[in-house]
C-alpha positions as CSV (number, residue, x, y, z in Angstrom):
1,X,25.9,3.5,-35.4
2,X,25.5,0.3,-33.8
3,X,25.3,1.0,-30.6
4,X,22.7,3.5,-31.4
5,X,20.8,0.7,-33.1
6,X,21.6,-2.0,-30.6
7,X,20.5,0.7,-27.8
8,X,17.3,1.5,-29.9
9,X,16.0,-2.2,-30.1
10,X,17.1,-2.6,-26.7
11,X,14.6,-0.1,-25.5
12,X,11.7,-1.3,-28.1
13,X,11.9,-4.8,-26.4
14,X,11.6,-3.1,-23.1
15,X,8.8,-0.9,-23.9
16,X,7.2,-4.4,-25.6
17,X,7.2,-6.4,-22.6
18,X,6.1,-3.7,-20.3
19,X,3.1,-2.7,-22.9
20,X,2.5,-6.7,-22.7
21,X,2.5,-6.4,-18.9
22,X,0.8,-4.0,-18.7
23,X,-2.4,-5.3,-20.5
24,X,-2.0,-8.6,-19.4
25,X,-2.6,-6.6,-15.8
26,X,-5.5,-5.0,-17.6
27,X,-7.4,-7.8,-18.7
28,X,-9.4,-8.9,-15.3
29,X,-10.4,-5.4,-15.0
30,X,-11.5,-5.1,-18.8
31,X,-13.2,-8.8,-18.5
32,X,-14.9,-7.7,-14.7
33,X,-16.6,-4.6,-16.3
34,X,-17.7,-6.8,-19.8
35,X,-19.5,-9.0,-17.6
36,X,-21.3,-6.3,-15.4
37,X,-22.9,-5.2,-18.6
38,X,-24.1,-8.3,-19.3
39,X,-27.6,-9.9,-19.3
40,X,-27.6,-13.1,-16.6
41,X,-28.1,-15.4,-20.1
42,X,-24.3,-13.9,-21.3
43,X,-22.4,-14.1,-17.7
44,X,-20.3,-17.4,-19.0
45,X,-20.2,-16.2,-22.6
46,X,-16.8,-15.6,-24.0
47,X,-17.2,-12.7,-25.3
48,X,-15.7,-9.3,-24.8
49,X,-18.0,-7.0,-26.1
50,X,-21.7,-7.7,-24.7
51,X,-25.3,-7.7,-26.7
52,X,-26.8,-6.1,-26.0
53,X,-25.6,-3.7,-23.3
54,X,-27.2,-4.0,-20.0
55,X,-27.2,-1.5,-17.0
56,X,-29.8,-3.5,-15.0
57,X,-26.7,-5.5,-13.1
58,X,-26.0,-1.8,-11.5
59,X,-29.7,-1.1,-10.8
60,X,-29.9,-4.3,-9.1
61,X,-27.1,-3.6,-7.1
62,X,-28.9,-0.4,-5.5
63,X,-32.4,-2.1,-5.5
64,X,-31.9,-5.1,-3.6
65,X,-29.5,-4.0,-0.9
66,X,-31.8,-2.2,2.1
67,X,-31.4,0.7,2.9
68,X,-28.5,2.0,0.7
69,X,-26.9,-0.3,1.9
70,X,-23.8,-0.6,-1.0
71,X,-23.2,3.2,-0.3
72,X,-22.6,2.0,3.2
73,X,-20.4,-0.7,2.8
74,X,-18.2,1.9,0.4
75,X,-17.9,4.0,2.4
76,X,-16.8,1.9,5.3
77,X,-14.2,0.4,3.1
78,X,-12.6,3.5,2.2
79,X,-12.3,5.1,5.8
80,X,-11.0,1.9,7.0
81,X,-8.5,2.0,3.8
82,X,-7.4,5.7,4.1
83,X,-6.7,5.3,7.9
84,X,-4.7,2.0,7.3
85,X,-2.8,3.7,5.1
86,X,-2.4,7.2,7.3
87,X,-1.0,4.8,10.5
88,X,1.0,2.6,8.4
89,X,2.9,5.6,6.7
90,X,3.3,8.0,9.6
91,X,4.2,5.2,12.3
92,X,6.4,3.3,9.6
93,X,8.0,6.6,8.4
94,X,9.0,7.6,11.9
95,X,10.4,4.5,13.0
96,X,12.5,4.0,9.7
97,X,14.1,7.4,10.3
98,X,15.2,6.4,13.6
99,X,16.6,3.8,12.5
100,X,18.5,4.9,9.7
101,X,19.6,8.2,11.4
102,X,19.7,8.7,15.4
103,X,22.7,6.4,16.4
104,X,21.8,4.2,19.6
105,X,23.2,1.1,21.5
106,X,21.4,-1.9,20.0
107,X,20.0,-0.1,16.9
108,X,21.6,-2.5,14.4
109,X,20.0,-5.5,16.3
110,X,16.6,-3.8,16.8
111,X,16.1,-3.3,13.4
112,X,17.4,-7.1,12.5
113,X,15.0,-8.1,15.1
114,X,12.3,-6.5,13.9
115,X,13.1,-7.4,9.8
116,X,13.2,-11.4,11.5
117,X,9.3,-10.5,12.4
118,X,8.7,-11.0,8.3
119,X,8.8,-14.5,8.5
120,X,6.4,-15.2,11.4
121,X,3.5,-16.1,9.5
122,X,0.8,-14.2,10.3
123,X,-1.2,-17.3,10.9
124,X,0.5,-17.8,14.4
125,X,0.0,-14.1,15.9
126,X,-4.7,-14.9,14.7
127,X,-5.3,-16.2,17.8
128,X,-3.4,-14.3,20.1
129,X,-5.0,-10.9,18.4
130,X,-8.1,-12.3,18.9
131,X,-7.9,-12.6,22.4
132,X,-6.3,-9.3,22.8
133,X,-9.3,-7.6,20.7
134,X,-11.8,-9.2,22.7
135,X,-10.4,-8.4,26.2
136,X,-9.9,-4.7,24.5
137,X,-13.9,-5.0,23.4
138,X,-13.1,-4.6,20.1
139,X,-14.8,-8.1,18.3
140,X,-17.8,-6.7,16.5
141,X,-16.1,-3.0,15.2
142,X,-13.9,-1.7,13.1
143,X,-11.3,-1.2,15.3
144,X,-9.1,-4.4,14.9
145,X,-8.9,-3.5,10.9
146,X,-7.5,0.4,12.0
147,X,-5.5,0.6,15.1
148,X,-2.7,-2.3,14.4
149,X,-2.1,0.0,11.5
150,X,-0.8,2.7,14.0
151,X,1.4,0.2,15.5
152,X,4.1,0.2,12.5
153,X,5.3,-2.7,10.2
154,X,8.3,-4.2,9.6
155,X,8.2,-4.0,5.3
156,X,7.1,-0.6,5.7
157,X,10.0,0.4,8.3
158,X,12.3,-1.5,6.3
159,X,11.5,0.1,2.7
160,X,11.0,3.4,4.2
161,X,14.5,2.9,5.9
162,X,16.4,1.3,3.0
163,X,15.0,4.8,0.8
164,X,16.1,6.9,3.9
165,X,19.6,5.8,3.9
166,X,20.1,6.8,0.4
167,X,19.2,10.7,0.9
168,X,22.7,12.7,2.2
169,X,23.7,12.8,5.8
170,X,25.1,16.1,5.3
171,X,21.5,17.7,5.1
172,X,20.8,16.2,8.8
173,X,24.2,18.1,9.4
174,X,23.3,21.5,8.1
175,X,20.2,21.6,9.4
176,X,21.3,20.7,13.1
177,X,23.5,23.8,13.0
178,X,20.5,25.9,11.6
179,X,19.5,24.7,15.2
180,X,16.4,22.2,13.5
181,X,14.9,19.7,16.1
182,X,14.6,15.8,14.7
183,X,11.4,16.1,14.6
184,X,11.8,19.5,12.0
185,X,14.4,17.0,10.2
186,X,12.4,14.1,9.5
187,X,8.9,16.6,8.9
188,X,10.6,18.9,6.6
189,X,13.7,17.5,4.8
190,X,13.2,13.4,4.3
191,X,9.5,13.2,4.2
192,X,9.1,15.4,0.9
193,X,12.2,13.4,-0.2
194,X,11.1,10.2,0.3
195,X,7.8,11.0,-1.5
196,X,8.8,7.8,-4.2
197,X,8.7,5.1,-1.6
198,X,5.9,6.6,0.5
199,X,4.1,6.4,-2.6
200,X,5.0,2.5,-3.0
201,X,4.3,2.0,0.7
202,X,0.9,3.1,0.4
C-alpha cells in the first residue's frame, strides 16, 4: 500500500512539473497572438485578453507589403526549411549507419574526429564559407541556406548513430543471408526503426 501511494504521488509530481513546463513553454506563444489582436494604443498593455479585438494588425500585414509579398517570404521559408531538413536527415542518416555498422580501419577515429568538429564554433568556419559561396556564385541566393544541409552534421550523425547502435545486430545478420544489399538494410530495416530519433533530428 505504500508503495502504491509513494508511486502514485511520485507520478502526480511528474505530471505537475511537466504541465508547468509545458505552459511556461506556452506562454510566448499565447502572449505573441494577445498582442497581434491588439489595437497599436494596447501593444505595451499587460493584459492578456485584448479590448476590444482587433484583426486590422493582419490586414495590415497583407496591405502594406507589395505585391504579396508576406506570401512570398512564407513560402521561401518553408522550402528552404523542408529541404534543410530532407539533406540533414538523409545525409546524417547514412553516415551514422556507416558508422555504427560497416566495420572499417579508422572508423572509431573518424567518427571521434568528426564528434571533435562540435566544438569549433561556428564563428570561425563564416568567413571561410563566405569565400567559398562567392567563388561558387552563390552570395545573393538561396543556396548557401540549402546545400551545406546535404553535406551532413556531426549532432545529427551522432544522435542518429547513438539510436542506431541500440537496434539488434542480428537483423543486419538475417537479412544478409536473405541476400539484402546495405543499402536494402539501412532503407528498409533501421530507417522505419529509427523513426523516434529522426523525428528529434528534424
Amino acid at each position: 500500500m505504500t508503495r502504491s501511494f509513494s508511486k502514485t504521488l511520485l507520478d502526480v509530481t511528474a505530471y505537475a512539473f511537466l504541465i508547468f513546463g509545458a505552459l511556461t513553454m506556452l506562454i510566448p506563444f499565447v502572449w505573441m497572438i494577445s498582442v497581434s489582436l491588439r489595437e497599436p494604443a494596447q501593444q505595451y498593455a499587460r493584459i492578456l485578453v485584448p479590448t476590444p479585438v482587433t484583426l486590422q494588425n493582419y490586414i495590415n500585414l497583407f496591405k502594406d507589403l507589395p505585391d504579396q509579398a508576406f506570401l512570398y517570404l512564407t513560402f521561401n521559408s518553408f522550402k528552404i526549411s523542408i529541404l534543410t531538413v530532407i539533406g540533414q536527415v538523409l545525409t546524417c542518416a547514412m553516415a551514422a549507419f556507416v558508422f555504427a555498422i560497416v566495420k572499417f580501419k579508422g572508423r572509431d577515429f573518424l567518427f571521434a574526429l568528426l564528434v571533435a568538429t562540435l566544438m569549433i564554433p561556428p564563428q570561425v568556419s563564416l568567413i571561410p564559407n563566405f569565400i567559398i559561396f562567392k567563388y561558387l556564385g552563390w552570395i545573393g541566393t538561396q543556396l548557401p541556406l540549402i546545400v551545406p544541409a546535404f553535406w551532413g552534421g556531426a549532432f545529427g550523425t551522432f544522435l542518429l548513430r547513438q539510436y542506431f547502435l541500440t537496434i539488434p545486430r542480428d537483423l543486419v545478420d538475417a537479412a544478409r543471408m536473405d541476400g539484402a544489399s546495405l543499402f536494402d538494410i539501412f532503407w528498409r530495416i533501421y530507417m522505419p526503426l529509427a523513426k523516434p530519433a529522426v523525428a528529434a533530428l528534424s
